[in-house]
N, C-alpha and C positions, 0 to 999 in steps of 0.2 A: 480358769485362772488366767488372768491376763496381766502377762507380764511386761508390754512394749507399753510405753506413754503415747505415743505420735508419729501418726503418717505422714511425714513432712517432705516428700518427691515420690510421683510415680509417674510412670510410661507404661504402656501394653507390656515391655521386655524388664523392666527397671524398678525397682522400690529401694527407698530407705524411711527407718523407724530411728527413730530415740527413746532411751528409757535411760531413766538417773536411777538407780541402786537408793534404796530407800530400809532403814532398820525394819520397817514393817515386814519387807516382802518376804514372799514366798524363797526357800533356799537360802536367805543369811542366818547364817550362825554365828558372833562375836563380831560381828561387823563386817562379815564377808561371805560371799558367796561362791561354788565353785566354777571356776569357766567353764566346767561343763554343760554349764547351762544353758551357753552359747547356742546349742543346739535348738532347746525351744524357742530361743531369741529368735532365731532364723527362719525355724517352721511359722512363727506367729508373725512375723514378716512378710515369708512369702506370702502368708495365709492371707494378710491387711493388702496385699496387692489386690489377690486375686477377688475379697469382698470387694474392694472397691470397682475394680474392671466390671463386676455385675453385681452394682448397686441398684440397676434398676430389675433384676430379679432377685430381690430379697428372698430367704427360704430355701431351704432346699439344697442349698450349695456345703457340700462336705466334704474335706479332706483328710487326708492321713501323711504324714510321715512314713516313709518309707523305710529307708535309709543315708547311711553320708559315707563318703567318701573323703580321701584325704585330710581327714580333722589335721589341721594345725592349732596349738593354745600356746602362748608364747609366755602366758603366765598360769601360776596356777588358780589362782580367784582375783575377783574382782573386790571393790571395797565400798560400803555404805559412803554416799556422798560421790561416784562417778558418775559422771556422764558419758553414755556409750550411745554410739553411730551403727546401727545396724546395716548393711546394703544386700541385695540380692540380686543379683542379673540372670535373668533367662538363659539357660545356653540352648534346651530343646522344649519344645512339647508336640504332641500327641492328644488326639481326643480324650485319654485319659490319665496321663500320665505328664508328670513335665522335672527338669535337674534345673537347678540354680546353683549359681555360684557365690557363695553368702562371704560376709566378712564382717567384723567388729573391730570399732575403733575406740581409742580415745584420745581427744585431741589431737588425732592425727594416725597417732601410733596402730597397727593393724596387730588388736589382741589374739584373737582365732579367726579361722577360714575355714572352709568346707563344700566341698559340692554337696549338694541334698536332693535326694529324689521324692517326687510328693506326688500321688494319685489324689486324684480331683473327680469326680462323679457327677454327671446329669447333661443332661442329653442338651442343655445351656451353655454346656463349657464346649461343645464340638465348633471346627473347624475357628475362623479369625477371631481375635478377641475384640470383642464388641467394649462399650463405654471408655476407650481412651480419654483421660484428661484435656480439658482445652488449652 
């Protein structure tokens, strides 16, 4: 289930995604859906980072959701017809392990935040991160 539309910035440390809220998707109900959803916005964020950092070892690359820390939601759902700003910045990682500091916007406005801890697997992801953007 792929709920981000678009990778539209990265860096080794930095991502942002966009995804419009659509009656189709997955979690609206009556035309909205809950911010808590925020959460897999973030994980499939970091997630589009870290495919893209090793796009040239397709396969094999698997991650989990951990956990989060500090949720902030400033509303309680989102609505059919938003346009939401996804961002994630790096604050650590580890050979297997790495926390990001995720955010959602719209138009500006910062709807939920959260640190997010995400384990990452294969012996690909060890030490500098290789394919940085040009």
């Amino acid at each position: 289930m792929l709920l981000i539309d678009e990778l539209v910035h990265c860096t080794p440390h930095d991502v942002t995604c966009t995804v419009t809220v659509r009656a189709d998707a997955p979690f609206v109900v009556d035309g909205r859906v809950p911010a808590l959803v925020s959460l897999e916005l973030f994980a499939q964020t970091v997630a589009a980072l870290h495919a893209y950092l090793h796009r040239d070892h397709p396969g094999g690359q698997h991650g989990k959701l951990l956990g989060t820390r500090e949720l902030e939601l400033a509303v309680d759902h989102f609505h059919v017809g938003d346009a939401l700003t996804i961002t994630g910045h790096e604050l650590w990682h580890d050979e297997h392990l790495a926390q990001f500091r995720c955010e959602l916007h719209r138009n500006g406005e910062r709807l939920a935040a959260a640190a997010i801890s995400v384990a990452h697997g294969g012996a690909q992801d060890q030490g500098a991160r290789p394919g940085a953007p040009p």
